[in-house]
DOPALO-241796 format. One line per 3 residues: number of its first residue (from 1); their letters; for each residue x, y, z of N, C-alpha, C. Coordinates in Angstrom, 2 decimals, m for minus. Each point is the difference from the previous one (the first is absolute). Layout:
DOPALO-241796
NUM> a> X Y Z X Y Z X Y Z ~ ... .
END
This chain:
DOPALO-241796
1> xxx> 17.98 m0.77 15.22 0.15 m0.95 m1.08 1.44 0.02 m0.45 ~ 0.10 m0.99 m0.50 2.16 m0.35 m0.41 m0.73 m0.71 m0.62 ~ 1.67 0.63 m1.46 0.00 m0.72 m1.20 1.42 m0.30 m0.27 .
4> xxx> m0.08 m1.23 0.03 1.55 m1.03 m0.51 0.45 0.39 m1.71 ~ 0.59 0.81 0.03 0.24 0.35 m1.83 1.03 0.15 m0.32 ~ 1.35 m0.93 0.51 0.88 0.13 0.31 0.68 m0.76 m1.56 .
7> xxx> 0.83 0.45 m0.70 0.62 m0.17 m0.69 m0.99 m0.40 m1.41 ~ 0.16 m1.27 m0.56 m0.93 m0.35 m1.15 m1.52 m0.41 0.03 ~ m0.16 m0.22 2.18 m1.12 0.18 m0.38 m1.15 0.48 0.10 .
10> xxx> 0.81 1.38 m0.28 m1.11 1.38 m0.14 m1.23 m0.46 m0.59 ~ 0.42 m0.09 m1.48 m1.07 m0.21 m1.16 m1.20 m0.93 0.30 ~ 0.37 m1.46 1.02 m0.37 m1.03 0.39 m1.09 0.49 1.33 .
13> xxx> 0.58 1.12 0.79 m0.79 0.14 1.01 m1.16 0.75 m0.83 ~ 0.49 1.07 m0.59 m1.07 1.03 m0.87 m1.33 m0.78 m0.35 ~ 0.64 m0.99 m0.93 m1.42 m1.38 m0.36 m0.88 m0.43 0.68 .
16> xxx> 0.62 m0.39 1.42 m0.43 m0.33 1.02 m1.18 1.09 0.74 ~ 0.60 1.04 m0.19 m1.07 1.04 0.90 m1.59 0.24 m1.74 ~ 0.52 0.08 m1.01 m0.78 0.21 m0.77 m1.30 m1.03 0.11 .
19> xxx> 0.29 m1.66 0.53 m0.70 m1.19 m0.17 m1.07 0.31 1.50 ~ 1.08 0.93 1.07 m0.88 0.27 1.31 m0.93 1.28 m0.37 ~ 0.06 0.55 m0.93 m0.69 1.13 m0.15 m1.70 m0.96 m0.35 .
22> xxx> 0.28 m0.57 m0.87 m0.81 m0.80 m0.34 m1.40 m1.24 1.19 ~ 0.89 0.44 1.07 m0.78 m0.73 1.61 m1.24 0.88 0.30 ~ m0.75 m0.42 0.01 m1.14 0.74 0.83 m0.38 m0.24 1.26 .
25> xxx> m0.45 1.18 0.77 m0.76 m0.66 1.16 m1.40 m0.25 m0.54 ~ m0.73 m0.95 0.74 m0.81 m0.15 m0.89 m1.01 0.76 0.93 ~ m0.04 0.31 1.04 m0.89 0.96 0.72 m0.30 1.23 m0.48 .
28> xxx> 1.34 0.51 m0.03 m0.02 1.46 m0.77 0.16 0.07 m1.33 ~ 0.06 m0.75 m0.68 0.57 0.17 m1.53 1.30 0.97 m0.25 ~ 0.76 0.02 0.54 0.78 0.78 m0.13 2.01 m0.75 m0.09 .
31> xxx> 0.55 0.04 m0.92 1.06 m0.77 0.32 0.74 m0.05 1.32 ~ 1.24 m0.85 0.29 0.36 m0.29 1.46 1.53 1.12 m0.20 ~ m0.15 0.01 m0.84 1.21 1.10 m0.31 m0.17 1.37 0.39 .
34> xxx> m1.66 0.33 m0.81 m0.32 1.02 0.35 m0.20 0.59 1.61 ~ m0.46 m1.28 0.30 m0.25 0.27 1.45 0.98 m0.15 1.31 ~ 1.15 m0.05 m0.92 1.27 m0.01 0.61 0.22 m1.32 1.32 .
37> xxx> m0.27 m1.47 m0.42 m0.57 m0.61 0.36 1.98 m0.73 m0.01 ~ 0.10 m0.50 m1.22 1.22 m0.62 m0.38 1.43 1.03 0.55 ~ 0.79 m0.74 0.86 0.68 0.22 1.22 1.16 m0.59 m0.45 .
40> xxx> 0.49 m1.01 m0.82 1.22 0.07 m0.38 0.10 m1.08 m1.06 ~ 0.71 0.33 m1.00 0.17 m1.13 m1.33 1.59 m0.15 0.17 ~ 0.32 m1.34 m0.53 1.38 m0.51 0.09 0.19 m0.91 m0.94 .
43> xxx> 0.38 0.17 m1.11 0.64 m1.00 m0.94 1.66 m0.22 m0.04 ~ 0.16 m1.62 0.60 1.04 m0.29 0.03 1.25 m0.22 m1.65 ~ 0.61 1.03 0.13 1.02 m0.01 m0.78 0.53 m1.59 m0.93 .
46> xxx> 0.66 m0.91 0.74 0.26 m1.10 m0.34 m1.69 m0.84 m0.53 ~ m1.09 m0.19 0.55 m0.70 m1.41 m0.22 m0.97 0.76 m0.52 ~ m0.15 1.91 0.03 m1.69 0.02 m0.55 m0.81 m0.07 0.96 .
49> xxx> m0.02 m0.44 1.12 m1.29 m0.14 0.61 m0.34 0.95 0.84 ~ m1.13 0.32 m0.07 m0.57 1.28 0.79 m1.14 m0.08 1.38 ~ 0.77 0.67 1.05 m0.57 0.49 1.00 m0.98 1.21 m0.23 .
52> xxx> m1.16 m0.23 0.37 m0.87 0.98 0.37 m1.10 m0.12 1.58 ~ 0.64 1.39 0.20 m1.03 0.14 1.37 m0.96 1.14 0.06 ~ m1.14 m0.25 0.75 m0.80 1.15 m0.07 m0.88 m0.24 1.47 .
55> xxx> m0.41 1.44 0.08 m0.92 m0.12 1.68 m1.13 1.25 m0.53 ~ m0.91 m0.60 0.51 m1.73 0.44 0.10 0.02 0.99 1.15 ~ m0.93 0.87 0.10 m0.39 1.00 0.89 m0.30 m0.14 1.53 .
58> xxx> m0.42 m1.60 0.23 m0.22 m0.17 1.24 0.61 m2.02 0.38 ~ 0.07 0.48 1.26 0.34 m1.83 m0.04 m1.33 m0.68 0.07 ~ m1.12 0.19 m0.12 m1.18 m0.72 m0.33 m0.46 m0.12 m1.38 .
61> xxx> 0.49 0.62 m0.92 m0.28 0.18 m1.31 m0.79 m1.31 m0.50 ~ m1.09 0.04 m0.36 m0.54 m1.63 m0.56 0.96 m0.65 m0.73 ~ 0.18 m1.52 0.71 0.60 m0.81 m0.55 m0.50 m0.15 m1.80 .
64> xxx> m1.10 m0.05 0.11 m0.09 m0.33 m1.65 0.63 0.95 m0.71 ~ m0.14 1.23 0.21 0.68 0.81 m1.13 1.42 0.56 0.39 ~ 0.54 m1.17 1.34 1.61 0.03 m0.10 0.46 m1.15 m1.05 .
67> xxx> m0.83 m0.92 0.21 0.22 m1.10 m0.88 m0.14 0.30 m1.64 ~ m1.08 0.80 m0.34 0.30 m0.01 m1.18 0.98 1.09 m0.48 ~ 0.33 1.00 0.59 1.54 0.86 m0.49 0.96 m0.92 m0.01 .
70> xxx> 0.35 m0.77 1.07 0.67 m0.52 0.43 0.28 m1.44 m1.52 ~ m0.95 m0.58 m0.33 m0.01 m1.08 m1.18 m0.02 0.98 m1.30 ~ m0.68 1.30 m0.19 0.29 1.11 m1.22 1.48 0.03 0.06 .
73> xxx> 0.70 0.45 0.80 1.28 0.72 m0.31 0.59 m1.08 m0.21 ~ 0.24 m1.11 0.63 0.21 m1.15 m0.92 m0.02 m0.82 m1.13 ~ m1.10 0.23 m0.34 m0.63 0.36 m1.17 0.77 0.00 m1.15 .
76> xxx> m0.16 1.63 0.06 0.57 1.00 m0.91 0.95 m0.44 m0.35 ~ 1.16 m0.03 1.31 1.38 0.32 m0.20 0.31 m1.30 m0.44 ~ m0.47 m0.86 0.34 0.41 m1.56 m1.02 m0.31 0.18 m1.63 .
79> xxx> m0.67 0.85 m0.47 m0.12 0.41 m1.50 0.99 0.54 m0.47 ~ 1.08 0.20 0.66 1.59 0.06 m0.69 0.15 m0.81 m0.25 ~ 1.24 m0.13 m1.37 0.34 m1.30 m0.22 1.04 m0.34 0.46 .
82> xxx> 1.11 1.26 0.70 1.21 0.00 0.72 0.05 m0.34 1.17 ~ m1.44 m0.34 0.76 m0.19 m0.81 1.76 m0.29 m1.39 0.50 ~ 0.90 0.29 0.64 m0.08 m1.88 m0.11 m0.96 m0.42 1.29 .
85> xxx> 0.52 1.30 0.95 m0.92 m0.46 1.33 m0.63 1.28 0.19 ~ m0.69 0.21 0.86 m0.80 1.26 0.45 m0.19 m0.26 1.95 ~ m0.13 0.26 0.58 m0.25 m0.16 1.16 m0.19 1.42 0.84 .
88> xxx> m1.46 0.08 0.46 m0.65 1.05 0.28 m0.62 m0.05 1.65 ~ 0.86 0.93 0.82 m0.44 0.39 1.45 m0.79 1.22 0.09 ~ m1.19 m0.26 1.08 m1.07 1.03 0.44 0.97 0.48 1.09 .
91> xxx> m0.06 0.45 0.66 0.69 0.80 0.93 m0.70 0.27 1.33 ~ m0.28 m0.26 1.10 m0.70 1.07 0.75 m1.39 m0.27 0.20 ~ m0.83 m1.42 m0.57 m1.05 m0.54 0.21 m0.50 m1.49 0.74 .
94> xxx> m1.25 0.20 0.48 0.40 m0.47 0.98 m0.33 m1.59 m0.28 ~ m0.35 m0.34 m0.84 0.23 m1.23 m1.30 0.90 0.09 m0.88 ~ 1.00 0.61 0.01 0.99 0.38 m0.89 1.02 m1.33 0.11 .
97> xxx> 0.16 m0.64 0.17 0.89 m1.20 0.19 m0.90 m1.07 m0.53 ~ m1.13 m0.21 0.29 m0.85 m0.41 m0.86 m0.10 m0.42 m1.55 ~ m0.38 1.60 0.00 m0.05 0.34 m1.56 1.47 0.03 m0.81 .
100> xxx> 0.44 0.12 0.97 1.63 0.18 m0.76 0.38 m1.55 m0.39 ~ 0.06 m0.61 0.83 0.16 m2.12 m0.39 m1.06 m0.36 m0.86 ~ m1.46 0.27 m0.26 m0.38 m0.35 m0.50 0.04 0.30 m1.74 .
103> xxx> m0.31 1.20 m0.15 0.57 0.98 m0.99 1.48 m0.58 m0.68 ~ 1.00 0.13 0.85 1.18 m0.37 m1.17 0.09 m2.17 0.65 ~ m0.99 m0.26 0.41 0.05 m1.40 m0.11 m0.92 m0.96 m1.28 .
106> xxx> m0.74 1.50 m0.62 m1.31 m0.95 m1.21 m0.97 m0.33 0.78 ~ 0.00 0.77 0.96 m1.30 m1.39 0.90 m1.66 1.26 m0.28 ~ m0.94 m0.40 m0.32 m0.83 1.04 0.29 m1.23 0.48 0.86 .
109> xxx> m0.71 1.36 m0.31 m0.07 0.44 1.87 m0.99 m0.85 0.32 ~ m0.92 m0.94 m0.16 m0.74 m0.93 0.63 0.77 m0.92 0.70 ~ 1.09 0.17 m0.38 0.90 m1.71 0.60 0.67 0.90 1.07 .
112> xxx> 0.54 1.03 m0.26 0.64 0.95 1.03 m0.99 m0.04 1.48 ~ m0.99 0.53 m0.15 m1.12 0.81 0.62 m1.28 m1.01 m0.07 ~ 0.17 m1.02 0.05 m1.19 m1.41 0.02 m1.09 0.11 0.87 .
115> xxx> 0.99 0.32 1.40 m0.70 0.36 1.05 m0.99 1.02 m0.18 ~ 0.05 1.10 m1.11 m1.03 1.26 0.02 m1.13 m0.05 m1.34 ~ 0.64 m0.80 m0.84 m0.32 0.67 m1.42 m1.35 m0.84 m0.32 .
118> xxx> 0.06 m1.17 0.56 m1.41 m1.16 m0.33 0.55 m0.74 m0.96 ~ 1.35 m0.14 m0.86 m0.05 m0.45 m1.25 0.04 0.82 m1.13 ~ m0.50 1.42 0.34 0.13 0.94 m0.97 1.39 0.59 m0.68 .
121> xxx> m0.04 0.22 m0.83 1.74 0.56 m0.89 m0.68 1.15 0.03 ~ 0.84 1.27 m0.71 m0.36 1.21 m0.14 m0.25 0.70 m1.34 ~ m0.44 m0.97 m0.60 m0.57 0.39 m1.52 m1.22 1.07 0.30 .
124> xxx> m0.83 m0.41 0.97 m0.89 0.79 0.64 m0.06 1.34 0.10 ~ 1.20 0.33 0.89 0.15 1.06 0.53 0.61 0.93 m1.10 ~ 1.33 m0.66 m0.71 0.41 1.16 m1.23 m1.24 0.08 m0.60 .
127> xxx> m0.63 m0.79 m0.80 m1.15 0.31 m0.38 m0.84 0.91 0.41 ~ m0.57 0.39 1.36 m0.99 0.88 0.61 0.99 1.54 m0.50 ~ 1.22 0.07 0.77 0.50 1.27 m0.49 0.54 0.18 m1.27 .
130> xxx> 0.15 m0.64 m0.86 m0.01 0.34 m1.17 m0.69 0.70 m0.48 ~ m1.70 m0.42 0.40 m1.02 0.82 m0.31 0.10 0.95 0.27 ~ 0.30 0.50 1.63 m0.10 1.13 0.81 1.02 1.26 m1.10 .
133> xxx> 1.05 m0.92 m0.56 1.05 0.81 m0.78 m0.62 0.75 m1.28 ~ m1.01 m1.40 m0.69 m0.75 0.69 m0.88 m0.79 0.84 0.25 ~ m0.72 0.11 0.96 m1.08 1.28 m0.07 0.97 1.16 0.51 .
136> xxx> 0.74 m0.29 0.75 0.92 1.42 0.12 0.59 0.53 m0.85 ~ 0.56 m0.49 m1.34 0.97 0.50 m0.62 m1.11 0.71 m0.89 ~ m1.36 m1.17 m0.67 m0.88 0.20 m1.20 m0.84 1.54 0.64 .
139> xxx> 0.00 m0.24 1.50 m1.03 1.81 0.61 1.20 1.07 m0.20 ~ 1.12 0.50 0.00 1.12 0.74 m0.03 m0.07 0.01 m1.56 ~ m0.02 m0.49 m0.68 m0.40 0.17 m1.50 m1.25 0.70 m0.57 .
142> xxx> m1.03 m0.54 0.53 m1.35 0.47 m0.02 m0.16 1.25 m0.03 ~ m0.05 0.16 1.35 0.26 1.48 0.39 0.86 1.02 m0.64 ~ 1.48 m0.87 m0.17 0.62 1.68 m1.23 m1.07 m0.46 m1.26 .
145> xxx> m0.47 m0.92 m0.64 m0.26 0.13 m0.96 m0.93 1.24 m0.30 ~ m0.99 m0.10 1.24 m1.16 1.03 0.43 0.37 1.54 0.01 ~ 1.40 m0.05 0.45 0.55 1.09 0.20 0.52 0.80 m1.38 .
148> xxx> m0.21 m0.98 m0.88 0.63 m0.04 m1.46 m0.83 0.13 m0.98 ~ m1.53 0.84 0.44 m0.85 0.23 m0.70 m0.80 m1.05 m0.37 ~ 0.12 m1.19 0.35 m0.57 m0.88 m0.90 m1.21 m0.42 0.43 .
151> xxx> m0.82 m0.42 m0.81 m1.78 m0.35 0.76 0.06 m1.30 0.21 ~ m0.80 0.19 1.05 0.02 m1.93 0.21 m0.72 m0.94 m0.98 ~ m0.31 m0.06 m0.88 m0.75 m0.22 m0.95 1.31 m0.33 m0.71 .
154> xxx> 0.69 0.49 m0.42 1.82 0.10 m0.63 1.03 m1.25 0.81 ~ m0.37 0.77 1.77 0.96 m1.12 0.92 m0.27 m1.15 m0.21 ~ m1.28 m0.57 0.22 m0.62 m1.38 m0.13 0.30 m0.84 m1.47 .
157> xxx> m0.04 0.98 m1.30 m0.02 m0.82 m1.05 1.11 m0.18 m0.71 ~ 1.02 1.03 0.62 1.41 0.27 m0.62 0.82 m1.65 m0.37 ~ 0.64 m0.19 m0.40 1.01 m1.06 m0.62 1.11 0.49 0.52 .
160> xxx> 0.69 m1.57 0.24 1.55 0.16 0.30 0.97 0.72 m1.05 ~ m0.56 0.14 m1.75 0.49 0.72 m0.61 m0.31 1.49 0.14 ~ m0.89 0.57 0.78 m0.57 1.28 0.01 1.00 0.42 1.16 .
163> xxx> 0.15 m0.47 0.90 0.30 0.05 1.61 1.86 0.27 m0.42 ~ 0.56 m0.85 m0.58 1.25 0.80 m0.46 m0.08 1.10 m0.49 ~ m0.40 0.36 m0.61 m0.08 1.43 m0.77 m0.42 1.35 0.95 .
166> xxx> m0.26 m0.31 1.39 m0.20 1.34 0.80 1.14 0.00 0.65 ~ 0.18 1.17 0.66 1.26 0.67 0.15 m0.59 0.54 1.47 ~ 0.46 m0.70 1.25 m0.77 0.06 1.48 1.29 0.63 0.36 .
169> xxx> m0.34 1.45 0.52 1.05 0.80 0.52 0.85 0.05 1.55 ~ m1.39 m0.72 0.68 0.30 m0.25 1.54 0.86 m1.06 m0.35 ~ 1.54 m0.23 0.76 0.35 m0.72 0.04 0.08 m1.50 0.67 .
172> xxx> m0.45 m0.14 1.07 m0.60 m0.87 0.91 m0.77 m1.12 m0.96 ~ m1.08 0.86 m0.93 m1.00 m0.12 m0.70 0.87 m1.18 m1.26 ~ 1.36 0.86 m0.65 0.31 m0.73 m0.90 1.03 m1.75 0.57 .
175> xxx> 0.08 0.51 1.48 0.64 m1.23 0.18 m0.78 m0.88 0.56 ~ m1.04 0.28 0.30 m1.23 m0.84 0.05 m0.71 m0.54 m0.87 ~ 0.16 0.23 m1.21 m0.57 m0.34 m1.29 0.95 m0.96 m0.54 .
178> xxx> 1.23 0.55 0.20 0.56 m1.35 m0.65 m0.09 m1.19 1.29 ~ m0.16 m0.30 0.85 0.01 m0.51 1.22 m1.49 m1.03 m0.19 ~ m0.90 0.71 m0.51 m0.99 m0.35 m0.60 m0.59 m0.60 m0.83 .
181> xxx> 0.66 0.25 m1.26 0.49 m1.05 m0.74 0.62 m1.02 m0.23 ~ 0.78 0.52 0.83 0.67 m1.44 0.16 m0.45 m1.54 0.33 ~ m1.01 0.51 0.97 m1.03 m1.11 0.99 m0.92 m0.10 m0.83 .
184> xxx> m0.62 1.22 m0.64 m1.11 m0.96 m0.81 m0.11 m0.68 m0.98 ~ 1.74 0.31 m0.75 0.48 m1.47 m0.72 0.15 m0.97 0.21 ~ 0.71 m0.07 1.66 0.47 m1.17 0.67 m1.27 m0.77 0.33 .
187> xxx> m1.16 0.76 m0.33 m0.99 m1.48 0.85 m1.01 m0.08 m0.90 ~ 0.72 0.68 m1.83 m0.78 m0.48 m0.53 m1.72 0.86 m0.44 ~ 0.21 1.24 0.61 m1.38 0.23 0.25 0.21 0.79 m1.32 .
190> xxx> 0.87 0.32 m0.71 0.08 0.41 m1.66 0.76 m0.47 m0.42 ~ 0.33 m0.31 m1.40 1.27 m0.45 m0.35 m0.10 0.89 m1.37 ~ m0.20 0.63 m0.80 m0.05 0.73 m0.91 m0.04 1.18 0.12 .
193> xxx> m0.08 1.10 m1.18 m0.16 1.33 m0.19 m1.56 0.24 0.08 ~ m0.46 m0.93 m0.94 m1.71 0.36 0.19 m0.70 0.03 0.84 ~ 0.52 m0.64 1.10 m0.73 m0.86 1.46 m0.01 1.78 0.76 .
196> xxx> m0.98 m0.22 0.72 m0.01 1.40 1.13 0.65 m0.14 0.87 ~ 0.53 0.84 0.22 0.92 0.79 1.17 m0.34 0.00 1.15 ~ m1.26 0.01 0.50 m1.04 m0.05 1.29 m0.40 m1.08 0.42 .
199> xxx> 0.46 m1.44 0.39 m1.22 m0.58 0.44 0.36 0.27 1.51 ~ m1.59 m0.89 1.06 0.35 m0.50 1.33 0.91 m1.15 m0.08 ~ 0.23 m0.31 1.46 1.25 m1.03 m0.19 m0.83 m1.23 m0.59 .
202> xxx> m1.32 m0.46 0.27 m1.15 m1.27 m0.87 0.19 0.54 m1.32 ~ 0.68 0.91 m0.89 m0.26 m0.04 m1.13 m0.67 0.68 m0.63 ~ m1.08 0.44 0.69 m1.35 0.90 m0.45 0.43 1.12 m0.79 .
205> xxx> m0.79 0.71 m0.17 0.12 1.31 m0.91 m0.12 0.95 1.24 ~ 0.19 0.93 0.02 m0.10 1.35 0.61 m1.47 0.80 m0.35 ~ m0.78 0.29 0.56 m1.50 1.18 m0.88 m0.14 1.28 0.94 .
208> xxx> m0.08 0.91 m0.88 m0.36 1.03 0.39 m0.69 0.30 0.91 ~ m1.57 m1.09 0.21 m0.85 0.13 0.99 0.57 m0.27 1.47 ~ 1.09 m1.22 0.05 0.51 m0.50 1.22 1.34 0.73 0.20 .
211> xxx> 0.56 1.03 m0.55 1.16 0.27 0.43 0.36 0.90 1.05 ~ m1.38 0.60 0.47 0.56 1.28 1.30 0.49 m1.40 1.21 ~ m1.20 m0.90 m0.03 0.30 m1.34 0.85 1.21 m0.36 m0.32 .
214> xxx> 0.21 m1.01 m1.09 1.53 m0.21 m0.61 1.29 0.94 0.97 ~ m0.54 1.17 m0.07 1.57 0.86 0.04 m0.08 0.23 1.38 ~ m1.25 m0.14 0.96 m0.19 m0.05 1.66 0.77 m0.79 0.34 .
217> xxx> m0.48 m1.26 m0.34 0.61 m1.28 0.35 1.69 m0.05 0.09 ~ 0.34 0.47 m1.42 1.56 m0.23 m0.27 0.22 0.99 0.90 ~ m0.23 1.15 0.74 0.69 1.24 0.67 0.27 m0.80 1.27 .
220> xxx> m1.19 m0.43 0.36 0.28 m0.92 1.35 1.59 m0.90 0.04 ~ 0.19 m0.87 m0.93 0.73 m0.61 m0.54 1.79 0.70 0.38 ~ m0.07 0.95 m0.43 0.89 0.69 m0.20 0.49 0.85 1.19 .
223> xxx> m1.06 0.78 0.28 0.08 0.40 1.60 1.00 m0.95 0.84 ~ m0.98 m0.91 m0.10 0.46 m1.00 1.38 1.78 m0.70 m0.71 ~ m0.39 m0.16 m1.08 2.08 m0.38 m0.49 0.58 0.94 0.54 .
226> xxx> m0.42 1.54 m0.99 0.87 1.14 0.73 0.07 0.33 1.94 ~ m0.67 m0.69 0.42 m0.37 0.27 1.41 1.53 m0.78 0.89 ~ m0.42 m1.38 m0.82 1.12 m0.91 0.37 1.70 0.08 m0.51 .
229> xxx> m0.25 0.82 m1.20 1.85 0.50 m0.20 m0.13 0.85 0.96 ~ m0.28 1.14 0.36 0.23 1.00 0.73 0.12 m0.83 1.52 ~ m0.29 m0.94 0.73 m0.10 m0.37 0.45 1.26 m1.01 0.43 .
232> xxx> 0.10 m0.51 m1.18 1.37 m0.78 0.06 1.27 1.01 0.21 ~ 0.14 0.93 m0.72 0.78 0.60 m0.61 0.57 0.83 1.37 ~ m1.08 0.70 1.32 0.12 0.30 0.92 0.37 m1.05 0.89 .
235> xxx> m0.75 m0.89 m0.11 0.70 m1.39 1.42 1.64 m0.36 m0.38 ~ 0.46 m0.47 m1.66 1.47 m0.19 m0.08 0.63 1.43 0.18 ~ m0.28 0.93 0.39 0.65 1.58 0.15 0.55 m0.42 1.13 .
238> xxx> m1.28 0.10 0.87 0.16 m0.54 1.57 0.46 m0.64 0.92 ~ 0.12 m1.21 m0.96 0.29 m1.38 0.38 1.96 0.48 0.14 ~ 0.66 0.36 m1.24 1.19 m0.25 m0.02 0.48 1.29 m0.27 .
241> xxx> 1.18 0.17 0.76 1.19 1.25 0.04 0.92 m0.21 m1.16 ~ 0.67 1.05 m0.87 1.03 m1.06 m1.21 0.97 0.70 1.05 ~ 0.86 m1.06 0.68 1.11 0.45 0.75 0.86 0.60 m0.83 .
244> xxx> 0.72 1.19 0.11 0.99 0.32 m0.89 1.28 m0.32 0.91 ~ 0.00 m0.30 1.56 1.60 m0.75 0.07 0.28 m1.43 m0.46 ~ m1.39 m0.35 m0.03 0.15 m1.48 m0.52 m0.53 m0.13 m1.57 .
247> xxx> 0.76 0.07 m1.07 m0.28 0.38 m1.08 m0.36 m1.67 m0.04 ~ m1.18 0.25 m1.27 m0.71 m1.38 m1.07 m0.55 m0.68 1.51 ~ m0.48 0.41 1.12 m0.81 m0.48 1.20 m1.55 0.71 0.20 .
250> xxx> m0.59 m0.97 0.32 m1.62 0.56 0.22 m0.18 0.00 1.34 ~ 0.19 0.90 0.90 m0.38 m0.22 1.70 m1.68 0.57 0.49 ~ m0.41 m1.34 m0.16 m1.50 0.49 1.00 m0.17 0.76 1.00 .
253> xxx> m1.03 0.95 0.05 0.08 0.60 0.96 m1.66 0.12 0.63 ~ 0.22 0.68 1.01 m1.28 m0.33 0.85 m0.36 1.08 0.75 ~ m1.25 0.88 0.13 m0.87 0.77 0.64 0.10 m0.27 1.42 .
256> xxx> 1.02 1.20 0.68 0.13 m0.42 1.39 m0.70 1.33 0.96 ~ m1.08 0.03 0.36 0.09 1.59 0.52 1.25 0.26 1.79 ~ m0.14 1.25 m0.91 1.03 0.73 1.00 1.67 m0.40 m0.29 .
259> xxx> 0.11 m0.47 m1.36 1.23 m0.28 m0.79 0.87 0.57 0.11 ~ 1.21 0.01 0.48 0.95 1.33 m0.44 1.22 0.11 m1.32 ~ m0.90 m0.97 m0.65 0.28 0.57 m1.83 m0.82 0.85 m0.76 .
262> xxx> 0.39 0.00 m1.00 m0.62 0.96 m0.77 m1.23 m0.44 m0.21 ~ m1.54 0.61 m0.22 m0.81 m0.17 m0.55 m0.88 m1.09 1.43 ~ 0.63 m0.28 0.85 m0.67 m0.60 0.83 0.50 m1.68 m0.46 .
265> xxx> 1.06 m0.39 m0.68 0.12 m0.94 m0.26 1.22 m0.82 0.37 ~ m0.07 m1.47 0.15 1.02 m0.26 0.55 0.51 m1.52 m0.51 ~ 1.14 0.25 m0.77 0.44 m0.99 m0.70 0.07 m1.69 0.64 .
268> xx> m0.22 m0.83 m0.06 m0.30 m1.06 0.51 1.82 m1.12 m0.25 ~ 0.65 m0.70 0.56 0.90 m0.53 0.34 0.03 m1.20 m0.88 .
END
């Protein structure tokens, strides 16, 4: 990853990475930052306008959720009031030219991808993992709460004013909670102090009787997210060498047996 922070506009790039922190994948729930995804930011000195590039773990990576990082980080970074343009390259995919014209052209992914989608946009799909985000973040809560002495009888009926007032020591736990909140403001499923802290993503209440189920369900949930960072996280390991003769370069590399590099691997041209 390279960062352009060259003279005044340090401060300008800084902004810039803060608005990408803010990107999710929406597979994993996990930011694109975090996942060391974003590969190089460039804000031009004279006009303001910012380059951003980023590359996914594999060159098959589903188009839909290249497309929507790809329209997020765009997004974001247009919520400065100091950018005039934004223009955002995938890197390394194999629709990446694609998504890249369509993305900084306004065009969207049904019109891109006509040929695949039926007509469909992807309200859909953020939607489905959103959910997936909610039961992951709301079971990682649960559970310390459990861990936190508390009876489920307590978990289920607690208030968003009660739910501030505990003090969750696992840390994971506390950045999952705010992570948590966040979403179940954003969609509405509380908007007050009085409102409970617990629902399903329909809204429902949480009960004591259904929650060993409840908390089965969400483990599944979570598993399989955590299955897929670990997953990602090993394929972009794999995928790319950080050349150190070729500084701010990503060189793919490739599983050759009987290699005579290191590790059995052999940098690709």
């Amino acid at each position: 990853m390279t960062i352009d922070s060259m003279g005044s506009t340090a401060s300008m790039v800084a902004e810039v990475w803060q608005c990408l922190d803010c990107v999710i994948d929406p597979e994993l729930d996990e930011s694109i930052t975090t996942m060391g995804f974003v590969e190089k930011v460039k804000v031009d000195a004279d006009t303001h306008c910012v380059d951003v590039e980023f590359r996914l773990p594999t060159y098959w990576c589903s188009p839909n959720f290249a497309f929507l990082m790809a329209l997020d980080i765009r997004t974001e970074v247009q919520r400065l009031d100091w950018v005039p343009r934004v223009m955002v390259k995938l890197n390394d995919h194999c629709f990446g030219k694609r998504i890249n014209d369509g993305v900084n052209g306004d065009r969207d992914f049904n019109q891109v991808f006509s040929e695949y989608c039926d007509g469909q946009d992807l309200s859909s799909v953020r939607l489905k993992f959103l959910e997936k985000a909610f039961v992951r973040r709301q079971e990682t809560v649960l559970l310390a709460l459990e861990k936190h002495s508390l009876s489920r009888s307590d978990i289920v009926t607690m208030t968003l004013e009660t739910l501030e007032l505990v003090e969750l020591q696992d840390g994971e736990a506390q950045r999952q909670l705010k992570r948590y909140c966040t979403l179940l403001l954003a969609q509405n499923l509380a908007d007050n102090k009085a409102d409970l802290a617990f629902v399903t993503w329909a809204g429902e209440a949480l009960s004591v009787e259904g929650f060993n189920d409840y908390l089965s369900k969400s483990r599944a949930v979570r598993i399989n997210m955590e299955f897929n960072n670990a997953l990602c996280r090993g394929l972009k390991e794999s995928r790319y060498a950080e050349a150190k003769i070729c500084s701010n370069k990503a060189v793919p590399i490739l599983f050759v047996p009987n290699a005579t590099t290191a590790g059995g691997r052999k940098a690709l041209n």
